[in-house]
ROKOLRO-297177 format. One record per residue (C-alpha): residue in three letters; x, y, z. Coordinates in nm, 2 decimals, padded with zeros to 4 digits. Layout:
BEGIN
[r ALA,[X,Y,Z]]
...
% end
This chain:
BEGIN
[r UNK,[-00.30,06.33,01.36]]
[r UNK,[00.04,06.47,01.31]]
[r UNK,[00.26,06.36,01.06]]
[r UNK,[00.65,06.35,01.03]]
[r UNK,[00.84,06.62,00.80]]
[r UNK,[00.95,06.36,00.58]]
[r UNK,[00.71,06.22,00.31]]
[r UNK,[00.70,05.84,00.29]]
[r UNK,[00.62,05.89,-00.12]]
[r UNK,[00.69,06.19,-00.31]]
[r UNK,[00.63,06.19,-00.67]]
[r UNK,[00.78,06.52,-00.90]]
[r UNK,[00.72,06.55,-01.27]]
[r UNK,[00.65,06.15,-01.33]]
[r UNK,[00.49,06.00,-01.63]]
[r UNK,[00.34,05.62,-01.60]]
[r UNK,[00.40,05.42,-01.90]]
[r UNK,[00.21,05.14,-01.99]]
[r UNK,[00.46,04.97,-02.24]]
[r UNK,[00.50,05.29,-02.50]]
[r UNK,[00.15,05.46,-02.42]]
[r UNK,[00.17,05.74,-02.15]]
[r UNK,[-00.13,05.65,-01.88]]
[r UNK,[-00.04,05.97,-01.67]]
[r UNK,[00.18,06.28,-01.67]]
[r UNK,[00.31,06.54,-01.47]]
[r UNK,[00.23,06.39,-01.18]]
[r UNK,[00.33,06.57,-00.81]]
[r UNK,[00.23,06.46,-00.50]]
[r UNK,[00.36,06.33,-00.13]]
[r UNK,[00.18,06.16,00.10]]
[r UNK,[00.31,06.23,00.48]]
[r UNK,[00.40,05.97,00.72]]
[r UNK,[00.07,05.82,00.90]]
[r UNK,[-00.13,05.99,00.62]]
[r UNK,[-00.45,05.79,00.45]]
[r UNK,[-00.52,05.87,00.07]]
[r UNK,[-00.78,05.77,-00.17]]
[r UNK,[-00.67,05.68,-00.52]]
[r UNK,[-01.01,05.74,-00.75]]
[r UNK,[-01.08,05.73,-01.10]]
[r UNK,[-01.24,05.58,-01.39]]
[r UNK,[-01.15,05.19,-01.47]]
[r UNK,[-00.83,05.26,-01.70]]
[r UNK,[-00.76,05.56,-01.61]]
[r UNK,[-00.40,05.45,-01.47]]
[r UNK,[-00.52,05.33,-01.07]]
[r UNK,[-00.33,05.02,-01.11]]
[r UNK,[-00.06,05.15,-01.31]]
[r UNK,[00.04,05.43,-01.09]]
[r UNK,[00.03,05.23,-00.78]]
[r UNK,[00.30,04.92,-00.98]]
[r UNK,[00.53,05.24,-01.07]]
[r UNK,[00.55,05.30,-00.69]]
[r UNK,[00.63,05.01,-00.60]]
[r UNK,[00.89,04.95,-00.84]]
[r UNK,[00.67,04.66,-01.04]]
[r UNK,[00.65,04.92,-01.35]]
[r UNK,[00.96,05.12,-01.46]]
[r UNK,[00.93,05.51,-01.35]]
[r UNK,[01.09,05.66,-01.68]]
[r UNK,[01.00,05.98,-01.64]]
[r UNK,[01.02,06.20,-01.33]]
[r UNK,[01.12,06.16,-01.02]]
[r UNK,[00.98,05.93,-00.69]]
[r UNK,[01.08,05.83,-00.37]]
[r UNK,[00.89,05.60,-00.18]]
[r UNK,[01.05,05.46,00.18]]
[r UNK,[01.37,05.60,00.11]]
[r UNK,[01.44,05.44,-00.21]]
[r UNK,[01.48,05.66,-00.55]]
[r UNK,[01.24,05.49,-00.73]]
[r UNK,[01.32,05.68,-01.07]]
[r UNK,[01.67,05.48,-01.05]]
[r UNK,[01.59,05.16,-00.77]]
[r UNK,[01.81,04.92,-00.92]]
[r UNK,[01.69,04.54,-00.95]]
[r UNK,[01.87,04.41,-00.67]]
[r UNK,[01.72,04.71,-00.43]]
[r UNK,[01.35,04.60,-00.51]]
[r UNK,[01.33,04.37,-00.25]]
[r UNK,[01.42,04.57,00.04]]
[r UNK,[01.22,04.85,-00.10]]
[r UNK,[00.91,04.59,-00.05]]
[r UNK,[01.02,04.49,00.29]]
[r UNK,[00.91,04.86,00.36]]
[r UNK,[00.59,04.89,00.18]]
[r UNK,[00.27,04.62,00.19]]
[r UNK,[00.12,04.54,-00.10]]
[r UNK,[-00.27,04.44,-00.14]]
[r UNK,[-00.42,04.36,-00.39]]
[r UNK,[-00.83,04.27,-00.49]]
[r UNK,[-00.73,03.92,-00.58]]
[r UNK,[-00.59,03.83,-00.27]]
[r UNK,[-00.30,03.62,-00.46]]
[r UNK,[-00.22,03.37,-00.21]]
[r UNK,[-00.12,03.03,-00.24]]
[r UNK,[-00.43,02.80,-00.24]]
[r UNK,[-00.22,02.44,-00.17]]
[r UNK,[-00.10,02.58,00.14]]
[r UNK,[-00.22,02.71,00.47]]
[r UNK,[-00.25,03.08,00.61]]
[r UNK,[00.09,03.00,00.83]]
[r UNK,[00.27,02.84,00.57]]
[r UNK,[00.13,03.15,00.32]]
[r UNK,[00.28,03.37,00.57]]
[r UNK,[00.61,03.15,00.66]]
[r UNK,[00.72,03.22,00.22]]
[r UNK,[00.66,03.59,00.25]]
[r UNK,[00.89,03.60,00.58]]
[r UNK,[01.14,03.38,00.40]]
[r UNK,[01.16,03.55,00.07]]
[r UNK,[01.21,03.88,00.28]]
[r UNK,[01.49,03.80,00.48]]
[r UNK,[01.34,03.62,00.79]]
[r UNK,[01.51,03.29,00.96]]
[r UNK,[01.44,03.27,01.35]]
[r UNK,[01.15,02.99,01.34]]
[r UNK,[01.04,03.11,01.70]]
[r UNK,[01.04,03.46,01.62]]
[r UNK,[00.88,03.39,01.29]]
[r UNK,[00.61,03.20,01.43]]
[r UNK,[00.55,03.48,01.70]]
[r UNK,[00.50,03.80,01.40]]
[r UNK,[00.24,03.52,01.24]]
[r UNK,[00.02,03.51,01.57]]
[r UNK,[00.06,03.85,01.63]]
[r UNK,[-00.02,04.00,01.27]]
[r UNK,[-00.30,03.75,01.26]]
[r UNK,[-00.41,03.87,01.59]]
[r UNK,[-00.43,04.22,01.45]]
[r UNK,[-00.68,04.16,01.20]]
[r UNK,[-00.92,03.99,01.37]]
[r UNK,[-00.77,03.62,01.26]]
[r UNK,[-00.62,03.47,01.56]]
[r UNK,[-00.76,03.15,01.55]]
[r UNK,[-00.71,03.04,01.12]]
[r UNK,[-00.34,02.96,01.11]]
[r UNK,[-00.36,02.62,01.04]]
[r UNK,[-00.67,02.65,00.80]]
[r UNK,[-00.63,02.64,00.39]]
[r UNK,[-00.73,02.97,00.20]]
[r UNK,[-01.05,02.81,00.09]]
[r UNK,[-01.21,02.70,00.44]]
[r UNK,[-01.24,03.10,00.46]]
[r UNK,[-01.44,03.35,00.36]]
[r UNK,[-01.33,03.64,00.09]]
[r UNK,[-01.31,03.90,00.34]]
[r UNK,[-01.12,03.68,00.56]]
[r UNK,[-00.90,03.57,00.30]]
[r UNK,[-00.86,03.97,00.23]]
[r UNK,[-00.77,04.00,00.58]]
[r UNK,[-00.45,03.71,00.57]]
[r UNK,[-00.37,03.95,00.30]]
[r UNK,[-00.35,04.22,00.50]]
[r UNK,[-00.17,04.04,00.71]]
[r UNK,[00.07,03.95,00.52]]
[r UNK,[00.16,04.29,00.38]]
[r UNK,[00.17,04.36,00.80]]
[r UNK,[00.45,04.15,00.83]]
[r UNK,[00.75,04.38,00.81]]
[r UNK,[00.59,04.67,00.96]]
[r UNK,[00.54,04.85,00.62]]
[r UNK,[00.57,05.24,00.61]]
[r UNK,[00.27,05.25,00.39]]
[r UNK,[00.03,05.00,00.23]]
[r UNK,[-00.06,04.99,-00.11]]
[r UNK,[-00.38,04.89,-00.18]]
[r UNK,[-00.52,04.81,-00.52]]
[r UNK,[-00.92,04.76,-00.49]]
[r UNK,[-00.90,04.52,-00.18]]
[r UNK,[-01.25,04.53,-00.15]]
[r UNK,[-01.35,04.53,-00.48]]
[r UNK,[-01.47,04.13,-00.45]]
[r UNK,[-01.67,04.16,-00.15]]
[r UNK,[-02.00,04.24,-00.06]]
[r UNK,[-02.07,04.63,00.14]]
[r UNK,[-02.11,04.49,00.47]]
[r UNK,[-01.75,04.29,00.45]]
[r UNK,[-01.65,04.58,00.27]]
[r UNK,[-01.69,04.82,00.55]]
[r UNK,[-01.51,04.61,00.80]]
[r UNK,[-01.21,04.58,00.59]]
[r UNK,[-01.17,04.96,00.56]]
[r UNK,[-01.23,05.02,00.92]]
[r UNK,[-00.97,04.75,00.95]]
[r UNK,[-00.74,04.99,00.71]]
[r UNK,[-00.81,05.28,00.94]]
[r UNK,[-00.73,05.11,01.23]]
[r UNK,[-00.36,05.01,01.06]]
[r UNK,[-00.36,05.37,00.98]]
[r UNK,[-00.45,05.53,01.32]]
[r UNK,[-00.11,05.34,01.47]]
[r UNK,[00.13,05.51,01.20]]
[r UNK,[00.13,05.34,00.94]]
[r UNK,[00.07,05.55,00.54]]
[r UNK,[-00.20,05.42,00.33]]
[r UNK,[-00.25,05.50,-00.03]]
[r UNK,[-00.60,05.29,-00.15]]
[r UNK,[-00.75,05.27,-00.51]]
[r UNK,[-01.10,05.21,-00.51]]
[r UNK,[-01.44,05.26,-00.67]]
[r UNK,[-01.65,05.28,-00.35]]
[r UNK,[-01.80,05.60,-00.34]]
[r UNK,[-01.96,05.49,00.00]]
[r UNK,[-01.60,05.49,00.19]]
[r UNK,[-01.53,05.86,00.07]]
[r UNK,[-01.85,06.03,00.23]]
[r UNK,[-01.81,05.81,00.54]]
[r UNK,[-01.49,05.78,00.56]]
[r UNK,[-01.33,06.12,00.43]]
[r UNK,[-01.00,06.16,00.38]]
[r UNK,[-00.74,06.34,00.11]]
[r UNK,[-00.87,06.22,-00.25]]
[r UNK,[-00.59,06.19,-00.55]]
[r UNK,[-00.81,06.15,-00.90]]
[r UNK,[-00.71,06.00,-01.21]]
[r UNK,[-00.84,06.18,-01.48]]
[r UNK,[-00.77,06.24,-01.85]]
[r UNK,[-00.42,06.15,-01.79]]
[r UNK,[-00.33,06.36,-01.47]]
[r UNK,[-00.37,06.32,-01.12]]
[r UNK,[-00.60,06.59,-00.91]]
[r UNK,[-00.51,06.65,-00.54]]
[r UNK,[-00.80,06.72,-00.34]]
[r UNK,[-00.57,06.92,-00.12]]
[r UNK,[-00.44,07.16,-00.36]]
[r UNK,[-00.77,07.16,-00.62]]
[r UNK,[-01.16,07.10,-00.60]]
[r UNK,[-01.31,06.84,-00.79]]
[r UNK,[-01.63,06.66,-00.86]]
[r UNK,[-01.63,06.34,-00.65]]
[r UNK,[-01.91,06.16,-00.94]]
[r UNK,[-01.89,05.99,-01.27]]
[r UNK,[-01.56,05.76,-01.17]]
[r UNK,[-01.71,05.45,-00.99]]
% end
């Protein structure tokens, strides 16, 4: 795959903060348009936190980002918003509203970012539905479905904008290998049509069968597999 001359996130000299500890320093990376990355490392070794500093849900202090377009290292508060109306969000969780069905789920993420056509809302719910393998659960509440269908309505939510890149924090951490599986090859389809991912996990199983560029969290840096070797073992 080719990929456009203009990163989608670059990151120079940033430090993640968790309240006054430093998680990670001297951090440098982009990640291309229509590139997938892995995002490895030991539980609390700044996964999570790195991934909230990109988009804007932790404070970048130190450093300099830019993720979309926006300069992360000064987004101000009222830029947040349309900063996530470029970037999807998923997280292990899944997060979604348990008194309310998968459309209505959908309907308050259109409506918080801007949407208010009815018809042309109701037309991107069937169709990002549709594109993860969901077109028949609109009308069903979160619980009459399975966790790795409820993982795919989050997908499809953070589909709804057409995101530049996804974000995704352990999204199949919850579910069993075989579900698992289906929800990466979901990711890689996503990716295949242009859109970025960056995805934290622990599954050493999607690295050797599904290889792509590795960033590793380690003793408070972040290794690029495509500047440095590094042992793949002892994080998961």
């Amino acid at each position: 795959m080719s990929f456009s001359q203009e990163p989608v996130v670059r990151a120079s000299g940033v430090s993640v903060f968790q309240e006054e500890h430093t998680v990670l320093s001297e951090i440098d990376f982009t990640i291309d348009k229509g590139e997938f990355v892995y995002l490895i490392g030991r539980t609390g070794s700044g996964k999570s936190s790195l991934l909230k500093t990109l988009y804007a849900d932790l404070p970048l202090r130190l450093g300099l980002a830019e993720v979309a377009g926006f300069p992360i290292n000064d987004i101000k508060p009222g830029n947040i918003p349309f900063l996530r109306r470029k970037v999807g969000i998923i997280f292990q969780d899944f997060e979604l509203f348990y008194d309310r069905s998968i459309t209505e789920n959908l309907t308050f993420v259109m409506k918080a970012t801007g949407w208010k056509d009815p018809a042309k809302m109701k037309t991107r719910i069937a169709e990002v539905l549709m594109r993860v393998g969901l077109g028949t659960v609109s009308a069903k509440m979160p619980h009459q479905l399975s966790g790795g269908e409820q993982q795919r309505v989050v997908i499809a939510r953070a589909m709804i904008n057409e995101p530049q890149i996804l974000f995704a924090d352990e999204p199949t951490g919850n579910l069993d290998p075989d579900v698992s599986e289906g929800i990466l090859k979901l990711f890689e389809e996503i990716n295949t049509s242009g859109t970025s991912v960056l995805m934290a996990t622990h599954n050493h199983h999607f690295l050797k069968k599904f290889p792509h560029r590795v960033l590793k969290c380690e003793k408070g840096k972040v290794l690029d597999s495509s500047r440095e070797k590094f042992t793949l073992s002892g994080w998961y």
